[in-house]
C-alpha positions as CSV (number, residue, x, y, z in Angstrom):
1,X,-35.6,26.7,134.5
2,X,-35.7,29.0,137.5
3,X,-38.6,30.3,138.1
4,X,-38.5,34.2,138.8
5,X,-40.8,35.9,141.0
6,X,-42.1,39.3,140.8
7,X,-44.2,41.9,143.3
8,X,-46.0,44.7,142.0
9,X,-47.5,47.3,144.6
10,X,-51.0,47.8,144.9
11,X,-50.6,49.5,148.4
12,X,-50.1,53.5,147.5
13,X,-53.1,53.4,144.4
14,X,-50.8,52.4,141.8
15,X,-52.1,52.6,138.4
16,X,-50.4,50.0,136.9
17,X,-51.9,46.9,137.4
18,X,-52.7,43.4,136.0
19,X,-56.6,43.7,136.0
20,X,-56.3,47.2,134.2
21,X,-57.1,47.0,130.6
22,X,-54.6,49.8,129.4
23,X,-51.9,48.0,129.9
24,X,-53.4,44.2,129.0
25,X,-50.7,44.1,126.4
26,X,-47.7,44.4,129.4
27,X,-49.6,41.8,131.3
28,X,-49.9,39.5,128.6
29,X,-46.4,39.9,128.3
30,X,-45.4,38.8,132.1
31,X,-47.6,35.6,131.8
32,X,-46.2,34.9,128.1
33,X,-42.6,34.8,129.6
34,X,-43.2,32.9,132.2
35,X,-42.7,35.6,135.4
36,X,-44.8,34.4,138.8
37,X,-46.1,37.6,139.8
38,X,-47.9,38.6,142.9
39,X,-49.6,41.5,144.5
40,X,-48.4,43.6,147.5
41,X,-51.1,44.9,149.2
42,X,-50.5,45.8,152.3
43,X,-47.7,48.0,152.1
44,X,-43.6,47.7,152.4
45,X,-43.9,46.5,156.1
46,X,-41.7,44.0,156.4
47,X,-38.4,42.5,154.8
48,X,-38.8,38.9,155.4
49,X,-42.2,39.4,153.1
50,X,-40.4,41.5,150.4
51,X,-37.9,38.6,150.0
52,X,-39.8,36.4,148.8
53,X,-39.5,38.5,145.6
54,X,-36.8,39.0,142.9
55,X,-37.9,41.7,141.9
56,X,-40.3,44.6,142.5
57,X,-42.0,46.9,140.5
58,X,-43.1,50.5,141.9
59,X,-45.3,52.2,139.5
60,X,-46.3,55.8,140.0
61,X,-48.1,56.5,143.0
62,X,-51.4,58.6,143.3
63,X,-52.3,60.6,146.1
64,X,-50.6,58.2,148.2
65,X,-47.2,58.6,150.5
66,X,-44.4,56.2,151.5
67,X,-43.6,56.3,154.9
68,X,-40.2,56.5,156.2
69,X,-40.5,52.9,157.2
70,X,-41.3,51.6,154.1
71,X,-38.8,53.6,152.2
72,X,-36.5,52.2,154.8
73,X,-37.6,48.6,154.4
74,X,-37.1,49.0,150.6
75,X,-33.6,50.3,150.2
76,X,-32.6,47.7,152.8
77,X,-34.4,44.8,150.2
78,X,-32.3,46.4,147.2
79,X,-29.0,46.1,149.4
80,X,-29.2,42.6,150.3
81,X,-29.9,41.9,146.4
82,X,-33.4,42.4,145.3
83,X,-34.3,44.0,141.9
84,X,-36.1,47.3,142.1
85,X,-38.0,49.0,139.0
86,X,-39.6,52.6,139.7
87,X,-41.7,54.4,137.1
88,X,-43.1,57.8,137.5
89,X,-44.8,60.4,135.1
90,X,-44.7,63.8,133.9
91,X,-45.0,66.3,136.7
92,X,-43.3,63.3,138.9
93,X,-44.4,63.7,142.6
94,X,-45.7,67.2,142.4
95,X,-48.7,66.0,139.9
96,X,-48.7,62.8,141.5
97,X,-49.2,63.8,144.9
98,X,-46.5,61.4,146.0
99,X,-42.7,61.2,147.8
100,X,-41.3,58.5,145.2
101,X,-38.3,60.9,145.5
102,X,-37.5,60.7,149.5
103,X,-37.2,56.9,148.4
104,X,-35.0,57.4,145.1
105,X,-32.9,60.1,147.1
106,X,-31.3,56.9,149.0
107,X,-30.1,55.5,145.1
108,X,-28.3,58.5,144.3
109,X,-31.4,60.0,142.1
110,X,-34.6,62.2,142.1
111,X,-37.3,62.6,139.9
112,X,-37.5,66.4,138.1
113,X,-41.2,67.7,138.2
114,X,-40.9,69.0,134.2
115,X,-42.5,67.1,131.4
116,X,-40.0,66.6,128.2
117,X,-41.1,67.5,124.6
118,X,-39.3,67.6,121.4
119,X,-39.1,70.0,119.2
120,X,-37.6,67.8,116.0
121,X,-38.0,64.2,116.7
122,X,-40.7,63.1,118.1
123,X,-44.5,61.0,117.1
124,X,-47.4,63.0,116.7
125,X,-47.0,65.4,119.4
126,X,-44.0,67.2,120.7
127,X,-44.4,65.6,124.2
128,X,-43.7,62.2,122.2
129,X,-39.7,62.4,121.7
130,X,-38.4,60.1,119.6
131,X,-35.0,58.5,120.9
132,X,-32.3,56.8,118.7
133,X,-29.1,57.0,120.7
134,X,-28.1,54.8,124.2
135,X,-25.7,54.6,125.9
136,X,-24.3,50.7,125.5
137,X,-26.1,48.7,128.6
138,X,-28.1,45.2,128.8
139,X,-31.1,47.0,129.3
140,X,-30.3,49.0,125.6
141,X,-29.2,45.4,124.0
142,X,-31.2,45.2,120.1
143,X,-33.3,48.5,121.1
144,X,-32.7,51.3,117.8
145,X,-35.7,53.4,119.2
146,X,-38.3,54.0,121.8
147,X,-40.7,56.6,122.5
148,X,-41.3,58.6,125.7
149,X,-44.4,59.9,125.7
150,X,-45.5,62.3,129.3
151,X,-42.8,61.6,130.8
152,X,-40.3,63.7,133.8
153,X,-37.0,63.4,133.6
154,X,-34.0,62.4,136.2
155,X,-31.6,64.2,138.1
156,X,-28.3,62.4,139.2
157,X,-27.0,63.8,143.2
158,X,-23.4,65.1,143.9
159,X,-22.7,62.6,146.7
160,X,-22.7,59.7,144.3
161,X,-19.1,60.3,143.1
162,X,-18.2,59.6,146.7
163,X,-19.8,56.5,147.4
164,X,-18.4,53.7,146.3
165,X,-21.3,51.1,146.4
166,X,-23.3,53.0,144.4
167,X,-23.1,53.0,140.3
168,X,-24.9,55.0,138.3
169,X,-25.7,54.7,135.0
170,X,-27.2,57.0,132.5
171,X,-27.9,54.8,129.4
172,X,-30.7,56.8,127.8
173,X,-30.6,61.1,128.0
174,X,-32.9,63.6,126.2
175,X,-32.0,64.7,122.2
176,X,-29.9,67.7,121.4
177,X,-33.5,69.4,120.5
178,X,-35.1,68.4,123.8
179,X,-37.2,71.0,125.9
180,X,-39.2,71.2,128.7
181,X,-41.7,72.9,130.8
182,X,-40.3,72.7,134.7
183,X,-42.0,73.6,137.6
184,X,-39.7,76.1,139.3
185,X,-40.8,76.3,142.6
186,X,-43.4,78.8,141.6
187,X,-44.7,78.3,138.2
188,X,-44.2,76.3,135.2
189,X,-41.4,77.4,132.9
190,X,-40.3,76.6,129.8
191,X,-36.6,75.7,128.8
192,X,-34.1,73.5,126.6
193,X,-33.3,70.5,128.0
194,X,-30.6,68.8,126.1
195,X,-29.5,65.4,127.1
196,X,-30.1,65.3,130.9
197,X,-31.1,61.5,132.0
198,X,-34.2,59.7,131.3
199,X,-33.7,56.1,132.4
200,X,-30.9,55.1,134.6
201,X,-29.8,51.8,136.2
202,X,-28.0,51.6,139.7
203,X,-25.9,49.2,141.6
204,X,-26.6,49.6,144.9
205,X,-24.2,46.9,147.1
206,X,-25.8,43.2,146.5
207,X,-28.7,44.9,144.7
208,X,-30.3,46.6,141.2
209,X,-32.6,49.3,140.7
210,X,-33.7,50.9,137.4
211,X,-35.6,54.0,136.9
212,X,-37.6,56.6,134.9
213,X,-40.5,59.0,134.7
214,X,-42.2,57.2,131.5
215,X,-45.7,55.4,132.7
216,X,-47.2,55.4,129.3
217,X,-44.5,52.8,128.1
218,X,-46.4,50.1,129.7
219,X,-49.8,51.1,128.2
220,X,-51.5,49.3,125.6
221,X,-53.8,52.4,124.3
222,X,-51.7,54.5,122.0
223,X,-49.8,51.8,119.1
224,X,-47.4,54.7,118.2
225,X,-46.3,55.6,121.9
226,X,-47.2,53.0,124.6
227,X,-45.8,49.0,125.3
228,X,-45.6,48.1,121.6
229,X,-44.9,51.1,119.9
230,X,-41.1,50.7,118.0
231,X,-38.7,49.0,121.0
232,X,-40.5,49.5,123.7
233,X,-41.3,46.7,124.8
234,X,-37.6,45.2,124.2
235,X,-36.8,48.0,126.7
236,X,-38.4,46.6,129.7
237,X,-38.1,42.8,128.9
238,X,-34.1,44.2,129.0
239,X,-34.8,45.8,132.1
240,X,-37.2,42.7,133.9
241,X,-33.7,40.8,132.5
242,X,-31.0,43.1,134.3
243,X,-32.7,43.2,137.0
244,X,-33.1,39.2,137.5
245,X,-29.7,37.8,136.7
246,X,-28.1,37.3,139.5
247,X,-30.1,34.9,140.0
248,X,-28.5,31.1,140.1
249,X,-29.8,29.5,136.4
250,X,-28.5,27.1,134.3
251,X,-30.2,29.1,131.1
252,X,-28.8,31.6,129.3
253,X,-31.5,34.4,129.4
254,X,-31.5,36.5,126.3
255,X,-34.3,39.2,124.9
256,X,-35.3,38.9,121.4
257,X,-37.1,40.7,119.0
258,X,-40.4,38.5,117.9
259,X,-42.7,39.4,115.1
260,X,-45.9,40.0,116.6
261,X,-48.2,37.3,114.7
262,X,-45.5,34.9,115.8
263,X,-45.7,36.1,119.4
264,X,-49.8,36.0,119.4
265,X,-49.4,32.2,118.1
266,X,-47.1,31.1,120.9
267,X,-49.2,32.9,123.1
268,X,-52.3,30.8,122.6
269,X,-50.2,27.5,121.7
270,X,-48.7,27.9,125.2
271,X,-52.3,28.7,126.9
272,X,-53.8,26.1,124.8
273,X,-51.3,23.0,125.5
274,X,-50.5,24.2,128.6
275,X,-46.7,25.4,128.2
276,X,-45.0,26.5,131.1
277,X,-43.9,29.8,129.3
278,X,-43.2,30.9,125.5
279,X,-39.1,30.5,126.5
280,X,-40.1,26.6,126.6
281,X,-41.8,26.7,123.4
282,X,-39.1,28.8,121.8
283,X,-36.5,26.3,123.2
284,X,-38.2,23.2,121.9
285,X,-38.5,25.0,118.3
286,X,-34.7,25.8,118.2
287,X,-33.8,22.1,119.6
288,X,-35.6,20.7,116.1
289,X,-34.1,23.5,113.6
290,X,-30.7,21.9,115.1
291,X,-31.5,18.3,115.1
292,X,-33.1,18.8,111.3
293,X,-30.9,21.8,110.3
294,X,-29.3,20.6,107.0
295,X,-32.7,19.4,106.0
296,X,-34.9,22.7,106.8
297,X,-32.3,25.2,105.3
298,X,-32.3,22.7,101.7
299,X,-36.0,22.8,101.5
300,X,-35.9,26.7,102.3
301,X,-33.4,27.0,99.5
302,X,-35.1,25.1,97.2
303,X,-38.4,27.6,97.7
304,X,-35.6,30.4,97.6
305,X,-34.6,29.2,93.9
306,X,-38.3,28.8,92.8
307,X,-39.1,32.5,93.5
308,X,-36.1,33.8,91.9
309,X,-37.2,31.9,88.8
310,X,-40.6,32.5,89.1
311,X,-40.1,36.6,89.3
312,X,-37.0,36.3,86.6
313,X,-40.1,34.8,84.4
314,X,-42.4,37.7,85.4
315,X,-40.0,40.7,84.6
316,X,-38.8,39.5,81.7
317,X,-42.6,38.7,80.8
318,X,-43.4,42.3,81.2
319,X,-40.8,44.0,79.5
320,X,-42.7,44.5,76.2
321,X,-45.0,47.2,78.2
322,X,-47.4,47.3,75.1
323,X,-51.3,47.0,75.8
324,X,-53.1,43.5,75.0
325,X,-56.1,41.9,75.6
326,X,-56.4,40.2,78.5
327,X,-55.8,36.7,77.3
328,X,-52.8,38.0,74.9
329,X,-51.1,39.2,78.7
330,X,-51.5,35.9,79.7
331,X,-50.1,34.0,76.7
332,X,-46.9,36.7,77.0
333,X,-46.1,35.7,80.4
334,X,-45.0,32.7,79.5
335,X,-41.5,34.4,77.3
336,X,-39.4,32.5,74.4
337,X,-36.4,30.8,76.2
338,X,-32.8,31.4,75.0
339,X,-29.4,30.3,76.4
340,X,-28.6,33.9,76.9
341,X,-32.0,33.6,79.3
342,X,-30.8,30.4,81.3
343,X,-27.3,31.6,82.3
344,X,-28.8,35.0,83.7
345,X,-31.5,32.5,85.6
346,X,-28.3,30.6,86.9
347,X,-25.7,33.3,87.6
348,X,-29.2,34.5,90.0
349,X,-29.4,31.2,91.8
350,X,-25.4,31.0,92.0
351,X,-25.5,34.3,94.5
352,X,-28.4,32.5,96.2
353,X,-27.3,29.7,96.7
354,X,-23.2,30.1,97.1
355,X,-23.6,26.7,94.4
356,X,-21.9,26.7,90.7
357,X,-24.5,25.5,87.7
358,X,-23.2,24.8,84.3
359,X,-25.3,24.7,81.4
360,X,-26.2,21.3,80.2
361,X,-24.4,20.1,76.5
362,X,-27.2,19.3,74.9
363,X,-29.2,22.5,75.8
364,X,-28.8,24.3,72.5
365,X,-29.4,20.9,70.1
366,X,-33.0,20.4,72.1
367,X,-33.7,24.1,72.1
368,X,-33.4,23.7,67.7
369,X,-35.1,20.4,67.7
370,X,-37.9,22.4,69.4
371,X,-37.5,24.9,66.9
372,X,-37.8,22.6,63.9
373,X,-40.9,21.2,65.0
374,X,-42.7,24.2,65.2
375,X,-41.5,25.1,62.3
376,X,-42.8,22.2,60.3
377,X,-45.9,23.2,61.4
378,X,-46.1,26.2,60.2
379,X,-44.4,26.8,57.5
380,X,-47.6,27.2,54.7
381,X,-49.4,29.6,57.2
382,X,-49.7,33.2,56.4
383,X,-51.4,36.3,58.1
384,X,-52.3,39.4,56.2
385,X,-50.8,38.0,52.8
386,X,-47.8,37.5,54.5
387,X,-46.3,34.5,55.4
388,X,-45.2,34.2,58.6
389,X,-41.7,31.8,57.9
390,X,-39.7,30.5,60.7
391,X,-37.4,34.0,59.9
392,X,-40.3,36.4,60.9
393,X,-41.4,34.3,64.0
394,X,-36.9,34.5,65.3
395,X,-37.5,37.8,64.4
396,X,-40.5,38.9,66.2
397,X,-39.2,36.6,69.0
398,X,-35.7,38.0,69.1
399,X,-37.3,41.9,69.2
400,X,-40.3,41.9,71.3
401,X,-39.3,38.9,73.8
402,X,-42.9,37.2,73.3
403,X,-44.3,34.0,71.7
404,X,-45.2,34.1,68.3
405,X,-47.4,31.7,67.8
406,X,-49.5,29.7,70.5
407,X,-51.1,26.3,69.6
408,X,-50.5,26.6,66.5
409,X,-52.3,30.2,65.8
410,X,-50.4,33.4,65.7
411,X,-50.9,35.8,68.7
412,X,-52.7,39.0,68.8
413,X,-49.2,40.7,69.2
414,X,-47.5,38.6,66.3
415,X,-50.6,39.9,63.9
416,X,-49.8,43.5,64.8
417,X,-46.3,43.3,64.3
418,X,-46.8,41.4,60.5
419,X,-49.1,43.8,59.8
420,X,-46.7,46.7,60.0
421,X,-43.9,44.6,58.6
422,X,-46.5,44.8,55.4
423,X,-47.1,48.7,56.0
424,X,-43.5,49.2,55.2
């Protein structure tokens, strides 16, 4: 497997970084799938350095400038085929104290200084929109919604349309009931802002960038807005992928929605046994399920077929709905078995299963052999100066669903029932 490298920048005071605790969770998340990162300290100075990544990410400046060589250095990195990520924030270089926008100029782009709110769908807070509709795109692969939270919007430049090695794509834009409060020059103002772009993805010759003004989608503070809040965090594992595959690999490099608890275990199985990456594990995991397949999928069925028997048992257990003593409640789960009972049990495990059951011959002469027996046993007994005969006990069985009689004593429910029957 090819192992792919990425810088982040820790020359212009970024705030995203791998020591900082607020975004542990995106961290964890590099390391888990296997990503060699490294740390770019002293600035955008040279190419030959900046090649030794695939991939670069630019977080949000702070109080810090890119000069004109570095912005220089960097577009001519993207051209000959690196991968470029840049993140801003609400405000965008006028809160920021930055030029991030003298460098996305060069892509076709520029970062707004607004901040986007919702008036309809959003998480808590207007300045939370909720987003549900992309624009089709690897980077938007499995993802049914994300959350901006703070974040500046995008502006795409006329002379685009005339270049031909630059592509821009707008594959996620504001809702229809998007505002925003922009800074005009002079002072903020407040206006609708219906879908104008939030993340886009360029082509620029050999290389990729991908861009938006959304830094609290790497944080691991706020569950219902940050890294793992809804797809979030599908998001940029799509974007890490565009961004990475051009490069030569023999695997096929797919993103996939993990349950967390599953994700956690990997994590410290791979830590623990010293994986190269959660992608090994994964791959190992899938290369039994294949070898073993027939096997696995007739034990799950089996367990399949147990809890639809087990729950058909329970409702129809419960159906009576009249109070009992504790013990009675017990004794009435387990409910008086008729042929009428099995064939709904098997017509159930037929849709399961896709398999055809037929009901066994002699079903109905053991179910009346069972029946005699009992009967022999009781057939002197009486409750309440009424005798309870094989004819009550089918009848009280037949109407209320429940045993009537239980080691060879009537039930609590069976009394009740006898004693009305003398009532009238």
């Amino acid at each position: 497997m090819v192992e792919i490298t990425i810088g982040l920048d820790y020359s212009h005071n970024n705030i995203l970084t791998l020591e900082a605790t607020s975004y542990s969770e995106f961290t964890q998340f590099l390391f888990a799938s296997g990503y060699k990162l490294g740390k770019i300290q002293a600035g955008f100075d040279s190419l030959k350095k900046l090649k030794q990544y695939d991939m670069i990410i630019l977080s949000s400046p702070k109080n810090s400038f890119l000069s004109l060589e570095e912005i220089d250095i960097l577009v001519e990195y993207v051209k000959n085929g690196g991968g470029l990520l840049i993140a801003s924030s609400k405000g965008a270089d006028l809160s920021n104290q930055t030029n991030l926008s003298e460098l996305t100029q060069r892509f076709g782009f520029e970062f707004v200084q607004d901040e986007i709110f919702d008036s309809v769908n959003y998480i808590n807070l207007q300045k939370r929109p909720l987003l549900t509709k992309f624009k089709p795109h690897i980077i938007t692969e499995q993802i049914k919604k994300i959350v901006f939270s703070s974040a500046c919007s995008l502006k795409i430049l006329d002379f685009v349309k005339d270049e031909k090695d630059i592509k821009i794509d707008q594959v996620i834009k504001t809702g229809l009931n998007c505002w925003r409060k922009r800074f005009d020059g002079k002072e903020w103002i407040e206006e609708d802002s219906p879908n104008i772009p939030l993340v886009v993805t360029v082509e620029y010759y050999e290389g990729k960038v991908v861009s938006f003004g959304n830094l609290s989608i790497f944080s691991s503070l706020g569950r219902e807005y940050g890294f793992t809040a809804f797809e979030n965090d599908t998001l940029i594992a799509n974007v890490l992928r565009w961004l990475s595959m051009d490069i030569d690999t023999q695997d096929k490099v797919i993103t996939i929605n993990l349950n967390i608890d599953l994700f956690y275990w990997a994590d410290s199985i791979v830590k623990k046994e010293n994986w190269d990456s959660i992608s090994d594990l994964i791959n190992v995991s899938l290369k039994y399920f294949k070898d073993n397949y027939k096997k696995i999928i007739i034990d799950f069925k089996r367990k399949k077929v147990k809890k639809v028997e087990q729950k058909f048992e329970y409702e129809k257990a419960i159906k009576g709905g009249i109070t009992e003593r504790a013990e009675d409640k017990v004794l009435n789960l387990i409910p008086t078995r008729d042929k009428k009972d099995l064939v709904d049990i098997m017509k159930a495990l037929e849709e399961l299963t896709g398999e055809k059951y037929e009901l066994s011959n002699d079903l109905e002469e053991d179910s009346e052999a069972e029946k005699q027996e009992v009967n022999m046993k009781i057939e002197s007994n009486n409750v309440n100066g009424i005798e309870y005969t094989p004819e009550y006990i089918e009848r009280f069985e037949r109407e209320s669903s429940k045993k009537a009689i239980w080691h060879d004593k009537p039930t609590k429910a069976f009394d009740e029932w006898l004693k009305k029957e003398k009532k009238s």
